[in-house]
DRENLO-397888 format. One record per atom (N, C-alpha, C, O, CB): residue number from 1; x, y, z. Coordinates in steps of 0.02 Angstrom, whole numbers. Glycine has a CB too. Layout:
# DRENLO-397888
<atom pami="NUM" c1="X" c2="Y" c3="Z"/>
...
END
This chain:
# DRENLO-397888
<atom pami="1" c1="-292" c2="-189" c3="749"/>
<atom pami="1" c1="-351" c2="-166" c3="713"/>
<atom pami="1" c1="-397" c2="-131" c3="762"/>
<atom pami="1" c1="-400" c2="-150" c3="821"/>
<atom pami="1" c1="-386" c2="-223" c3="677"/>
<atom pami="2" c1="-441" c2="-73" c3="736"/>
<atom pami="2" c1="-479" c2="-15" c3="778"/>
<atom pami="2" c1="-534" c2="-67" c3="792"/>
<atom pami="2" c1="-538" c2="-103" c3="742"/>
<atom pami="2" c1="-505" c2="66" c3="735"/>
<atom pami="3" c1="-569" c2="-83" c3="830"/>
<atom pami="3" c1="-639" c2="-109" c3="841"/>
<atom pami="3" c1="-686" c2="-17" c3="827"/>
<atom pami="3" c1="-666" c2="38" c3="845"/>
<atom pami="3" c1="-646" c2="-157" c3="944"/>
<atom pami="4" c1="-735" c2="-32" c3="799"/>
<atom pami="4" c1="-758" c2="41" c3="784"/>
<atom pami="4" c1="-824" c2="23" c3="839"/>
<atom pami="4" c1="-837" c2="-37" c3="843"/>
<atom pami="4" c1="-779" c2="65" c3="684"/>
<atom pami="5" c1="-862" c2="66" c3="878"/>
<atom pami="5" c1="-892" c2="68" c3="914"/>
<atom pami="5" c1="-952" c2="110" c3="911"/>
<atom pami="5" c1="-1009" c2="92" c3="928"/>
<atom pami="5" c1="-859" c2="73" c3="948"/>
<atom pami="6" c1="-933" c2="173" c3="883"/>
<atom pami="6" c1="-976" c2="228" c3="896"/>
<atom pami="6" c1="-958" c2="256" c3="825"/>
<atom pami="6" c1="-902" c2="268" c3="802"/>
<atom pami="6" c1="-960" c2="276" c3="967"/>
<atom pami="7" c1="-1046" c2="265" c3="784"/>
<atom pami="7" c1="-1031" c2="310" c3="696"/>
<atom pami="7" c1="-1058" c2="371" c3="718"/>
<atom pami="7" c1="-1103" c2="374" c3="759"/>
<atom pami="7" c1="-1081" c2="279" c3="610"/>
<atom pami="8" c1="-1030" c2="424" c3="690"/>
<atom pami="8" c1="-1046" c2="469" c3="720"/>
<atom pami="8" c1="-1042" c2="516" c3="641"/>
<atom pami="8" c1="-988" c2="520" c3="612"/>
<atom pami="8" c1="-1000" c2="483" c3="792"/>
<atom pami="9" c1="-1100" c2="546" c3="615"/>
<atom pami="9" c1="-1114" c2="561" c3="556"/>
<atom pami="9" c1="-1120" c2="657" c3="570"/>
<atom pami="9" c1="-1165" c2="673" c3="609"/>
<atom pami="9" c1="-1186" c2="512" c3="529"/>
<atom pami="10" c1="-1084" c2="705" c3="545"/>
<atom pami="10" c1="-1088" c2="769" c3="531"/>
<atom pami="10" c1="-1137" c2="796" c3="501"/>
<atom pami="10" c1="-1160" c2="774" c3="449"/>
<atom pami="10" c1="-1046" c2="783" c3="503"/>
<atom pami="11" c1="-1162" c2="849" c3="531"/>
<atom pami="11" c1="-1248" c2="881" c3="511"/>
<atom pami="11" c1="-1240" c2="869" c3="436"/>
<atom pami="11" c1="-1280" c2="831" c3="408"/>
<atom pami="11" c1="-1271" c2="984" c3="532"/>
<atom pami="12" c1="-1183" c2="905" c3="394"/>
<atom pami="12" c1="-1166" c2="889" c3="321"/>
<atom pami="12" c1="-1194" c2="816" c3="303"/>
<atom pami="12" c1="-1241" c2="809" c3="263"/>
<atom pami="12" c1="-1084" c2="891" c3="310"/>
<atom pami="13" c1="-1164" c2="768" c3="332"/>
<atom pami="13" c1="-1152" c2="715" c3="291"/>
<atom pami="13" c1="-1242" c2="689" c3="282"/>
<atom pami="13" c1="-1264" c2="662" c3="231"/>
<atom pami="13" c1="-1090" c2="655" c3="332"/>
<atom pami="14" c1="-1282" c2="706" c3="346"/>
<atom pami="14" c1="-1322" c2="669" c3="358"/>
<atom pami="14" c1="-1381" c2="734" c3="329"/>
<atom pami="14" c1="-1435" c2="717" c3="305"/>
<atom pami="14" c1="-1318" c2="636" c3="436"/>
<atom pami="15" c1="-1367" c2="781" c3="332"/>
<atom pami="15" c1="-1399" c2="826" c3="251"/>
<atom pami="15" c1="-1404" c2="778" c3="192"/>
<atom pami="15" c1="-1454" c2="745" c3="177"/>
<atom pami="15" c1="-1338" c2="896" c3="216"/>
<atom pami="16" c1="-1328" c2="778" c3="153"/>
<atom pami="16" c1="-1334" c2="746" c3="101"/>
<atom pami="16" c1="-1358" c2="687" c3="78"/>
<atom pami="16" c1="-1386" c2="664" c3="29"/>
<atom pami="16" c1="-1298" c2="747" c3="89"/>
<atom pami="17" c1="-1326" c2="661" c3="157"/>
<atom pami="17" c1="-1386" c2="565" c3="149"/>
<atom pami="17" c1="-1465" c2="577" c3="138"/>
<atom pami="17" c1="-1494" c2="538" c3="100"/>
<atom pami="17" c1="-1391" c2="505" c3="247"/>
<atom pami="18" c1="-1505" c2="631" c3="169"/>
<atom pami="18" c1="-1570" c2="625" c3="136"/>
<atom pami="18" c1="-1567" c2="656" c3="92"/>
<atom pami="18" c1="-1623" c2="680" c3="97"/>
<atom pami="18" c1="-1625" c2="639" c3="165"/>
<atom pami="19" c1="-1539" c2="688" c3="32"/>
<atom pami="19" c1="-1548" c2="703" c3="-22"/>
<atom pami="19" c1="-1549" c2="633" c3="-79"/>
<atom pami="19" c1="-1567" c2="641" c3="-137"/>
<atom pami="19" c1="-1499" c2="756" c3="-30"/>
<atom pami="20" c1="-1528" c2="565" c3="-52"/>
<atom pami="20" c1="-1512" c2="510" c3="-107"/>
<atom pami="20" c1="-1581" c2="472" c3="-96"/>
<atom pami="20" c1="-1625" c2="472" c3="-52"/>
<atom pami="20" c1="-1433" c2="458" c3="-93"/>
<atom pami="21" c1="-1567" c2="437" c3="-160"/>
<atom pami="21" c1="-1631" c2="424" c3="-166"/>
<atom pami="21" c1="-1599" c2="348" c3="-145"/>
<atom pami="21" c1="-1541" c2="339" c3="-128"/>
<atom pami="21" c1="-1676" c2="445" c3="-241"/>
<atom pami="22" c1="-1655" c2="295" c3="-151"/>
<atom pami="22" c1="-1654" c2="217" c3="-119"/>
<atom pami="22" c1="-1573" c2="190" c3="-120"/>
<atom pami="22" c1="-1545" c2="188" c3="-65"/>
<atom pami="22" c1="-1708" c2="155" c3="-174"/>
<atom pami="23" c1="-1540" c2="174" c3="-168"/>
<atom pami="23" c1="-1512" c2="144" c3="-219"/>
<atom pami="23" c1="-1458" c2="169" c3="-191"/>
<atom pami="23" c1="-1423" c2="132" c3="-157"/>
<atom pami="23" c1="-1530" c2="154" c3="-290"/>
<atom pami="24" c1="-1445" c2="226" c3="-199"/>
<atom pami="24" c1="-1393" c2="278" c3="-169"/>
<atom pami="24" c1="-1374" c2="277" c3="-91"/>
<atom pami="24" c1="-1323" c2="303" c3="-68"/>
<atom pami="24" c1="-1422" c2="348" c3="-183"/>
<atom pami="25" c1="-1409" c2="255" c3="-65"/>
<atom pami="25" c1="-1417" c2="252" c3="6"/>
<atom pami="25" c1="-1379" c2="210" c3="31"/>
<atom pami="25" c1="-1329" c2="215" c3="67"/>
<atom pami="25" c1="-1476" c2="240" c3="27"/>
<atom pami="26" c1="-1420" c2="145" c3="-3"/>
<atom pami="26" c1="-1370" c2="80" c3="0"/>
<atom pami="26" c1="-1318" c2="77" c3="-26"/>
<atom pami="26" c1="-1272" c2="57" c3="10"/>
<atom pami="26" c1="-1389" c2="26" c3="-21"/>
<atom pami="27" c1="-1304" c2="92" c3="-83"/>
<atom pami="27" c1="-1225" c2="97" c3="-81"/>
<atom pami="27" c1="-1157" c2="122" c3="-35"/>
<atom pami="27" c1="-1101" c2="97" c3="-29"/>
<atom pami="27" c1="-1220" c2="127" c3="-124"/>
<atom pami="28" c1="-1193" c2="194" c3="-2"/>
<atom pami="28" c1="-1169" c2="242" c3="45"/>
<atom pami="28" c1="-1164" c2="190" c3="96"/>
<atom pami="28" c1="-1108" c2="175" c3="119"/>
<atom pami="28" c1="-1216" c2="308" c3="61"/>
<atom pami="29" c1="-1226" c2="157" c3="118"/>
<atom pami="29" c1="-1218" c2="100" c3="183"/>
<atom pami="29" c1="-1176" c2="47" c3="177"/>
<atom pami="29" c1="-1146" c2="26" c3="226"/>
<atom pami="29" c1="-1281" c2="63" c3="201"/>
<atom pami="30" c1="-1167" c2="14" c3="103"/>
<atom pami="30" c1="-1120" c2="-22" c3="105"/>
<atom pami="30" c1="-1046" c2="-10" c3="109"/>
<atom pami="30" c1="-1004" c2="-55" c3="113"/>
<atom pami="30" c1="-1132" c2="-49" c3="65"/>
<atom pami="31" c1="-1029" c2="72" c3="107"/>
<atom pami="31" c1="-967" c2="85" c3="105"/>
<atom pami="31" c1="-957" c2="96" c3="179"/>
<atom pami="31" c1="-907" c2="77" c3="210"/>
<atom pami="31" c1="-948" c2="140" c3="57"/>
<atom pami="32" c1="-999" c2="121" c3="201"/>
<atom pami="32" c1="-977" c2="151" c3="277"/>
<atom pami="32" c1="-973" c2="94" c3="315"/>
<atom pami="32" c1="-939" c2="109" c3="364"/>
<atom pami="32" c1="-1030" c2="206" c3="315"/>
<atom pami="33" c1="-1004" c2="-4" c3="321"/>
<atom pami="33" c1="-993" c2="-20" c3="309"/>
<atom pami="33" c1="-913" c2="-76" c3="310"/>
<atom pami="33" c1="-887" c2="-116" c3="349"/>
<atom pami="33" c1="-1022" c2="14" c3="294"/>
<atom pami="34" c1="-899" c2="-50" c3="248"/>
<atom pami="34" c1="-849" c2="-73" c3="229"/>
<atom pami="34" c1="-777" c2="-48" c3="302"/>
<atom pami="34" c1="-736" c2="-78" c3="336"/>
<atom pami="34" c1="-845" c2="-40" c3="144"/>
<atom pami="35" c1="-799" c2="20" c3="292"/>
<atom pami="35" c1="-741" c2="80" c3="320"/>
<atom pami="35" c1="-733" c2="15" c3="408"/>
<atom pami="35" c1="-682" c2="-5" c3="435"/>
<atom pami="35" c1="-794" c2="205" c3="338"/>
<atom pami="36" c1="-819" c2="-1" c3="429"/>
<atom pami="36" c1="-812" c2="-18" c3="476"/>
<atom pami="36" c1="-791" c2="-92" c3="501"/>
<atom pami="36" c1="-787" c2="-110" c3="560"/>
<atom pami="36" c1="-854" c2="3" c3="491"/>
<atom pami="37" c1="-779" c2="-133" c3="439"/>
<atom pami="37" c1="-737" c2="-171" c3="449"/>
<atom pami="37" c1="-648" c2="-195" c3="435"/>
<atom pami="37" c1="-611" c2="-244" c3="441"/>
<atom pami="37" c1="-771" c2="-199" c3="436"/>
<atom pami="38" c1="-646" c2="-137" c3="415"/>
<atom pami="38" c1="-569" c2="-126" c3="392"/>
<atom pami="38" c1="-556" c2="-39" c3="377"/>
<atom pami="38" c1="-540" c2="-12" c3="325"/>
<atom pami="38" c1="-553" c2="-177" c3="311"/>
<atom pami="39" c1="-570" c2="-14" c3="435"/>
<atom pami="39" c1="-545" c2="57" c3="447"/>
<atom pami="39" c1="-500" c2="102" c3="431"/>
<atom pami="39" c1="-500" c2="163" c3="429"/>
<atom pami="39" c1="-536" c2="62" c3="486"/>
<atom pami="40" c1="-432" c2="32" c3="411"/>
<atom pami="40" c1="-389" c2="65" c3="358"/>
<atom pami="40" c1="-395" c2="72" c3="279"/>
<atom pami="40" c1="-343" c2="79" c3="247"/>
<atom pami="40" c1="-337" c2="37" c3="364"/>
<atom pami="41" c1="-441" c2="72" c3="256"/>
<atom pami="41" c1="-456" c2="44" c3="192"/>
<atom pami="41" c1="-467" c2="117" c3="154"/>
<atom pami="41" c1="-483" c2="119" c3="94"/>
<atom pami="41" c1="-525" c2="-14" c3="192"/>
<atom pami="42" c1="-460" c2="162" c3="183"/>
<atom pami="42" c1="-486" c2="235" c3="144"/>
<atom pami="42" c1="-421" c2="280" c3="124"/>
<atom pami="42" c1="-415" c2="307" c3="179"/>
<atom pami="42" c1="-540" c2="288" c3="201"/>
<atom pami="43" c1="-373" c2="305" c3="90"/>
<atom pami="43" c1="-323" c2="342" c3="90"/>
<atom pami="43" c1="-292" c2="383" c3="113"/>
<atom pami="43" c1="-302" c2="441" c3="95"/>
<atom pami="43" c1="-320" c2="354" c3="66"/>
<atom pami="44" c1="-239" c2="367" c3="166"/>
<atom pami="44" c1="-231" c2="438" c3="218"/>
<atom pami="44" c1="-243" c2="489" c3="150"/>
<atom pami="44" c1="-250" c2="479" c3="89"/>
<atom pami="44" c1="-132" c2="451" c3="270"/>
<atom pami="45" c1="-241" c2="551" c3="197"/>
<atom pami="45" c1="-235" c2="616" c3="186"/>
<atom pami="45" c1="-170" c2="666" c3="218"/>
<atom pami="45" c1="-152" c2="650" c3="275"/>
<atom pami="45" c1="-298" c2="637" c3="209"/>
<atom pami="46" c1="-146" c2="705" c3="198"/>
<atom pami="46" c1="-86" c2="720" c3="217"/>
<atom pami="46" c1="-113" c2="816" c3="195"/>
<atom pami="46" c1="-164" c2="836" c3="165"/>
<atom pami="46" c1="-10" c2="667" c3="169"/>
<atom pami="47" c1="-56" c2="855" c3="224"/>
<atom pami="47" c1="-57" c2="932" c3="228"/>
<atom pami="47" c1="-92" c2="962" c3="264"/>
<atom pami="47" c1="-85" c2="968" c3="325"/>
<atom pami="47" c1="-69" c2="962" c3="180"/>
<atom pami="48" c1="-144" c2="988" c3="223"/>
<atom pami="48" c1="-203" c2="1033" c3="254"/>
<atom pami="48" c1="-257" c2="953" c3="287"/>
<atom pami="48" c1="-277" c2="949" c3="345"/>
<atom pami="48" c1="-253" c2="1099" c3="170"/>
<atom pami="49" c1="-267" c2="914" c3="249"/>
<atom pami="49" c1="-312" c2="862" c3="271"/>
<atom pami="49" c1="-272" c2="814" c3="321"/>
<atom pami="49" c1="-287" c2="755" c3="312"/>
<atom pami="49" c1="-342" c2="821" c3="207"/>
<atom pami="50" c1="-235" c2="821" c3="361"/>
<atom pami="50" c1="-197" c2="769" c3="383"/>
<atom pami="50" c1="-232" c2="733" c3="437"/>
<atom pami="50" c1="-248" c2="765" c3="488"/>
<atom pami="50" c1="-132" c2="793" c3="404"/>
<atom pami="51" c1="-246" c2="665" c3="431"/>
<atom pami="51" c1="-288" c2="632" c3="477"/>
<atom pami="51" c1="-353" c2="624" c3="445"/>
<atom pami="51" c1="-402" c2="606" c3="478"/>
<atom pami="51" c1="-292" c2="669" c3="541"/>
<atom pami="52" c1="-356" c2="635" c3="390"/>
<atom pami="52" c1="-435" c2="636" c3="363"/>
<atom pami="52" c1="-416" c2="575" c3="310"/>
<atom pami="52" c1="-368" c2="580" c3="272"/>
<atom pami="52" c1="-470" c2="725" c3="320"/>
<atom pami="53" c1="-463" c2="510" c3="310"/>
<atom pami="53" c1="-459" c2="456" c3="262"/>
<atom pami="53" c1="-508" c2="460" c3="196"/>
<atom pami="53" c1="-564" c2="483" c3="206"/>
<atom pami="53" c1="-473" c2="393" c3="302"/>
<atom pami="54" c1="-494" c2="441" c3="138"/>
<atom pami="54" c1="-566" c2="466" c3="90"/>
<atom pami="54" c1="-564" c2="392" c3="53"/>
<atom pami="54" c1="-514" c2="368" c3="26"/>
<atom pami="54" c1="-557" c2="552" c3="20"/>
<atom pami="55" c1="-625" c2="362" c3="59"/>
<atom pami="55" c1="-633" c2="310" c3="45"/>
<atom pami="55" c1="-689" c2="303" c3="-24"/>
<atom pami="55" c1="-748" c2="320" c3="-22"/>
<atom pami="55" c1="-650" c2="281" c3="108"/>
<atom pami="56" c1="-655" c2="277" c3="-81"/>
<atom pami="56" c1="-699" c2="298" c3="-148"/>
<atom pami="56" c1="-726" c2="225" c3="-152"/>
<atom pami="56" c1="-701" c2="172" c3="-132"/>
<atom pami="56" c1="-653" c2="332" c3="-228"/>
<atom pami="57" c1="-801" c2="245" c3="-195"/>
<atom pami="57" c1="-829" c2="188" c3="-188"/>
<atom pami="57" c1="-874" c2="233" c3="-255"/>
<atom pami="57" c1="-876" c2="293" c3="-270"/>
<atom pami="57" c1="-862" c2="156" c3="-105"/>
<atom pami="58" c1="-913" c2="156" c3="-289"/>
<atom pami="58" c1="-965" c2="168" c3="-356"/>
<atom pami="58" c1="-1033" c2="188" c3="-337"/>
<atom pami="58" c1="-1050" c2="166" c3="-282"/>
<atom pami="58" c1="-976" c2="99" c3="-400"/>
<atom pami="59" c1="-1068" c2="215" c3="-362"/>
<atom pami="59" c1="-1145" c2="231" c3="-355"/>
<atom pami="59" c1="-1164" c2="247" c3="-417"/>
<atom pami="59" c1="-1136" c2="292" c3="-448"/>
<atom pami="59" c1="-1167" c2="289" c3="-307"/>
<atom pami="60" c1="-1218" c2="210" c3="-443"/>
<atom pami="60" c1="-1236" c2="243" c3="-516"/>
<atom pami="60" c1="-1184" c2="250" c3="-553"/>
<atom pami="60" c1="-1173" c2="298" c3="-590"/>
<atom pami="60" c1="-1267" c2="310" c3="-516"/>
<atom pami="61" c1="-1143" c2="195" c3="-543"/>
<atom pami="61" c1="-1087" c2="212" c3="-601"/>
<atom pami="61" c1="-1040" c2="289" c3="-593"/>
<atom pami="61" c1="-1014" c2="333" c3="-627"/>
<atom pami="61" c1="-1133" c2="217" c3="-679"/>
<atom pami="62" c1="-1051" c2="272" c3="-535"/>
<atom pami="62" c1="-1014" c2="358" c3="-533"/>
<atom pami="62" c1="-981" c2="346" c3="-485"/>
<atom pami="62" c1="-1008" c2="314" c3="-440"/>
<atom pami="62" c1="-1059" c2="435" c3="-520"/>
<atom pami="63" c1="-899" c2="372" c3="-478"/>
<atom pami="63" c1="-856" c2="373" c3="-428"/>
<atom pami="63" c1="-866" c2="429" c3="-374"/>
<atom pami="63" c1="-847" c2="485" c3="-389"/>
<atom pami="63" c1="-793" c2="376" c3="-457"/>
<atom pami="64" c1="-899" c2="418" c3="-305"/>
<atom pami="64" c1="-912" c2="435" c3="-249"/>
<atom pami="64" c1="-849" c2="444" c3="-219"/>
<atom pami="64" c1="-810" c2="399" c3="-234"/>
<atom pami="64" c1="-954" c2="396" c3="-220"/>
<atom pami="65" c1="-823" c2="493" c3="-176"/>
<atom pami="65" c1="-773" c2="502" c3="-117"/>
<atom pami="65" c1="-814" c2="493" c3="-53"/>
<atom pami="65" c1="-862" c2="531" c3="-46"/>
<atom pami="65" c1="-735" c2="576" c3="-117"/>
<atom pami="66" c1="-800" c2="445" c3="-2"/>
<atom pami="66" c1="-826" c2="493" c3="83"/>
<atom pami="66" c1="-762" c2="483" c3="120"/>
<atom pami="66" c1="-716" c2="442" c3="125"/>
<atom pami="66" c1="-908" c2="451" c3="145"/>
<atom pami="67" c1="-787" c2="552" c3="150"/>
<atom pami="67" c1="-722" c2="555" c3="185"/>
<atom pami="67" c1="-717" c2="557" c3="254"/>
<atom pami="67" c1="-753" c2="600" c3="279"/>
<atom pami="67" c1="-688" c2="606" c3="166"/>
<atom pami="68" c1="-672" c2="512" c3="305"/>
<atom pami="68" c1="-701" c2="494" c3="352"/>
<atom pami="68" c1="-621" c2="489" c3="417"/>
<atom pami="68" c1="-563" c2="488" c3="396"/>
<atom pami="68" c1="-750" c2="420" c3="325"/>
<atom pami="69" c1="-639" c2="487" c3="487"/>
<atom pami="69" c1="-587" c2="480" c3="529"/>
<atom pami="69" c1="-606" c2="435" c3="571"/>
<atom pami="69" c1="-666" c2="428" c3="583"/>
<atom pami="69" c1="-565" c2="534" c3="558"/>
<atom pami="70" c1="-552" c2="392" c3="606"/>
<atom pami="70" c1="-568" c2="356" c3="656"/>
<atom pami="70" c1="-499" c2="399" c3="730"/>
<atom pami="70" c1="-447" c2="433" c3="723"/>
<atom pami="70" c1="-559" c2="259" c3="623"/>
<atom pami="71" c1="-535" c2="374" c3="791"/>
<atom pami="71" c1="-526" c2="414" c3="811"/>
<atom pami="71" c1="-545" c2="369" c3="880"/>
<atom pami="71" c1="-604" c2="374" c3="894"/>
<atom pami="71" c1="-554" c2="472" c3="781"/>
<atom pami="72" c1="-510" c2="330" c3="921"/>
<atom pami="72" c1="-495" c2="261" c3="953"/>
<atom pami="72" c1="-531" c2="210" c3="937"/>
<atom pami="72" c1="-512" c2="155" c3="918"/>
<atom pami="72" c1="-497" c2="260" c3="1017"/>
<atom pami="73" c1="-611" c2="241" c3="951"/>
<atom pami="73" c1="-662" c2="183" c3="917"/>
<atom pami="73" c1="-693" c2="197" c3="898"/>
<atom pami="73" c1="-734" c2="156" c3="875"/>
<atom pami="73" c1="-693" c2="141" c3="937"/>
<atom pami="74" c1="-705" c2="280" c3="888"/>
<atom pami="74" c1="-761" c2="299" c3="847"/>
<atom pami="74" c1="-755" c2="324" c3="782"/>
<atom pami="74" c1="-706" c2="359" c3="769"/>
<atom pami="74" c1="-794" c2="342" c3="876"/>
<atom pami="75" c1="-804" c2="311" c3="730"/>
<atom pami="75" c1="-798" c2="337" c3="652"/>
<atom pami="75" c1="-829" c2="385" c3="646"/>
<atom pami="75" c1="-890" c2="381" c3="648"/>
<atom pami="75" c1="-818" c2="297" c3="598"/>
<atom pami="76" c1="-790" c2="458" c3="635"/>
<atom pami="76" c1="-848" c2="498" c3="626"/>
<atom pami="76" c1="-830" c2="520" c3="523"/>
<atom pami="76" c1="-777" c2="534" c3="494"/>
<atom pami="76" c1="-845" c2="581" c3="700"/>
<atom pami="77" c1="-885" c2="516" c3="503"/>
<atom pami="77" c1="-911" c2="515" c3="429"/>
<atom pami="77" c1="-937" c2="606" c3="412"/>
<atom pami="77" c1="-990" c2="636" c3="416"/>
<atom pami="77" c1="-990" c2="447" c3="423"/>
<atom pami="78" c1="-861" c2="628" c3="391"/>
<atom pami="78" c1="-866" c2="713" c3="383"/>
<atom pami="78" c1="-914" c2="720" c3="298"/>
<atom pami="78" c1="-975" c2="731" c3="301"/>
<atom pami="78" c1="-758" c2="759" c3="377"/>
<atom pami="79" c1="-885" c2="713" c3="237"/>
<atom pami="79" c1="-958" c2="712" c3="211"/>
<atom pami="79" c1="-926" c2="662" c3="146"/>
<atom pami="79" c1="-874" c2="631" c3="153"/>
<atom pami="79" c1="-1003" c2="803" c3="189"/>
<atom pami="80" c1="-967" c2="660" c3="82"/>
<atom pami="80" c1="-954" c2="616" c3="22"/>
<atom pami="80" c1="-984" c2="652" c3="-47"/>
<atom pami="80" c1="-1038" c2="681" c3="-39"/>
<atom pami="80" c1="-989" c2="540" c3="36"/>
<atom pami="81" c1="-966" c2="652" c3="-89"/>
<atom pami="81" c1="-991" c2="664" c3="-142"/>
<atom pami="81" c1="-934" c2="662" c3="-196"/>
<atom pami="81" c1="-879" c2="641" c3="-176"/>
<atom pami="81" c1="-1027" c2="722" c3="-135"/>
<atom pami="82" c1="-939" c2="683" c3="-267"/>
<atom pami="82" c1="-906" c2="675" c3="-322"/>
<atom pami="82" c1="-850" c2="696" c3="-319"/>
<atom pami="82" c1="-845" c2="723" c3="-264"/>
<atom pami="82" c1="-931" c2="696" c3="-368"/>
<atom pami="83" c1="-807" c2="700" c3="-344"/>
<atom pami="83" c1="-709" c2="731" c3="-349"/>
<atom pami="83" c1="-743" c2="808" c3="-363"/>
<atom pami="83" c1="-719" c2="855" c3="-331"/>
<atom pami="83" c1="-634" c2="688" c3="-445"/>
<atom pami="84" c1="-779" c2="817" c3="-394"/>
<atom pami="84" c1="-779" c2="908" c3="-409"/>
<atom pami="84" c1="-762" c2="931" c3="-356"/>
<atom pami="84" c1="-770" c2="882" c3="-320"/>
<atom pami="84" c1="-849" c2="950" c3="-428"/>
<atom pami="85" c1="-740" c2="979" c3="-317"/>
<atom pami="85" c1="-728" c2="1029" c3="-280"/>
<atom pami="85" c1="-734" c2="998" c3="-215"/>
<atom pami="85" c1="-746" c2="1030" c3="-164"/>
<atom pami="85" c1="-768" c2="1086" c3="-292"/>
<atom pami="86" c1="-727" c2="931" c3="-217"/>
<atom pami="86" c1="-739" c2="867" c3="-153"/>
<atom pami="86" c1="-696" c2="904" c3="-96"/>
<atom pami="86" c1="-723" c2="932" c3="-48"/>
<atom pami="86" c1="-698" c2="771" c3="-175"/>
<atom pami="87" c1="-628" c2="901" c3="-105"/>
<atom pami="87" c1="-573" c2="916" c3="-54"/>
<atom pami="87" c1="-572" c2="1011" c3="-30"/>
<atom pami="87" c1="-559" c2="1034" c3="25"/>
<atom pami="87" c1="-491" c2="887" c3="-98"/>
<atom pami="88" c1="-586" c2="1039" c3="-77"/>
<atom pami="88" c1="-592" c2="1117" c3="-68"/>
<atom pami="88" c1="-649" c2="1116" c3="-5"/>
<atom pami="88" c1="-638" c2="1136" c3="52"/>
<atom pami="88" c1="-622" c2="1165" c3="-150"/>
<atom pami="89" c1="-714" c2="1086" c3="-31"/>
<atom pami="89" c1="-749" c2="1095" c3="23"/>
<atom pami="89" c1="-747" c2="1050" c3="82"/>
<atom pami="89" c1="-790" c2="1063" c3="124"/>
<atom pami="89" c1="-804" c2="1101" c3="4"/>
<atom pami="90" c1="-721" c2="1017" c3="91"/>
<atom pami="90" c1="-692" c2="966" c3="150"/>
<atom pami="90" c1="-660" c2="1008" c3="200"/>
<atom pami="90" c1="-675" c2="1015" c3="259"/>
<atom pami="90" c1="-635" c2="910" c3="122"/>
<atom pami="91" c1="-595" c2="1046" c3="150"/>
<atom pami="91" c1="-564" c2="1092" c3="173"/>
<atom pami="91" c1="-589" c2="1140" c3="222"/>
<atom pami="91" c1="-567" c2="1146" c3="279"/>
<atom pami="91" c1="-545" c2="1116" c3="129"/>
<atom pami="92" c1="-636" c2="1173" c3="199"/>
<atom pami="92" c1="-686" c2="1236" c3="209"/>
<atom pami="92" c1="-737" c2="1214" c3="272"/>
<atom pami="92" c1="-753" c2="1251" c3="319"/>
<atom pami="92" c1="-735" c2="1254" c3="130"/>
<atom pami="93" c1="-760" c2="1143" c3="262"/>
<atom pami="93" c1="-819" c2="1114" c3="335"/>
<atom pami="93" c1="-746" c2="1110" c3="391"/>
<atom pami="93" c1="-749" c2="1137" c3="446"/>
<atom pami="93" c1="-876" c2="999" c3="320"/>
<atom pami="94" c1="-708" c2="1089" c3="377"/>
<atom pami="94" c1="-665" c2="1064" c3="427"/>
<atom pami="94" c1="-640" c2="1127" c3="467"/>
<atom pami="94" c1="-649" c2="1127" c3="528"/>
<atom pami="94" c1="-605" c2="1023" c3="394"/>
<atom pami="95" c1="-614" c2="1175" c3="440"/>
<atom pami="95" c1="-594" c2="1248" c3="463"/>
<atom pami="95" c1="-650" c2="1252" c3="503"/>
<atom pami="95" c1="-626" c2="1243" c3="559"/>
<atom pami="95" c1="-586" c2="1312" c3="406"/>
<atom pami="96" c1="-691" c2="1258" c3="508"/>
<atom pami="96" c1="-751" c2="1275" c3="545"/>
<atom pami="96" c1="-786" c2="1254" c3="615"/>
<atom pami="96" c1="-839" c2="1279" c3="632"/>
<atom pami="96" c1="-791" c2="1262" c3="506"/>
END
């Protein structure tokens, strides 16, 4: 098992984290979290995403993706939001 050491959050991700309001936040914290005590817990990714894990979790009753890598000990948290066009733009930050 990874001991995680170092979170390391993408200008993206940490954009979108201040866009949530209280409630939302904590949920987000409880997933990331989660990721960091069982690192395998998010769904590889394979093809174009290969190496990228996406770990779904509830908010407001709404199914959240974040999608995230570990990487010896560090987690870095690329971004999260709804299934709409989730992976297209994953796609698109990552190229970059």
């Amino acid at each position: 098992m990874t001991d995680i050491r170092d979170i390391i959050q993408s200008p993206i991700f940490a954009k979108q984290k201040g866009k949530l309001q209280k409630q939302q936040i904590r949920d987000l914290d409880g997933a990331v979290r989660s990721i960091v005590s069982a690192p395998a817990i998010g769904a590889m990714k394979v093809g174009g995403l290969q190496g990228i894990q996406v770990y779904k979790f509830k908010s407001n009753k709404q199914q959240v993706l974040l999608a995230y890598e570990v990487i010896q000990t560090t987690l870095y948290l690329y971004t999260f939001g709804s299934h709409e066009n989730f992976y297209r733009d994953l796609k698109k930050y990552l190229r970059h």
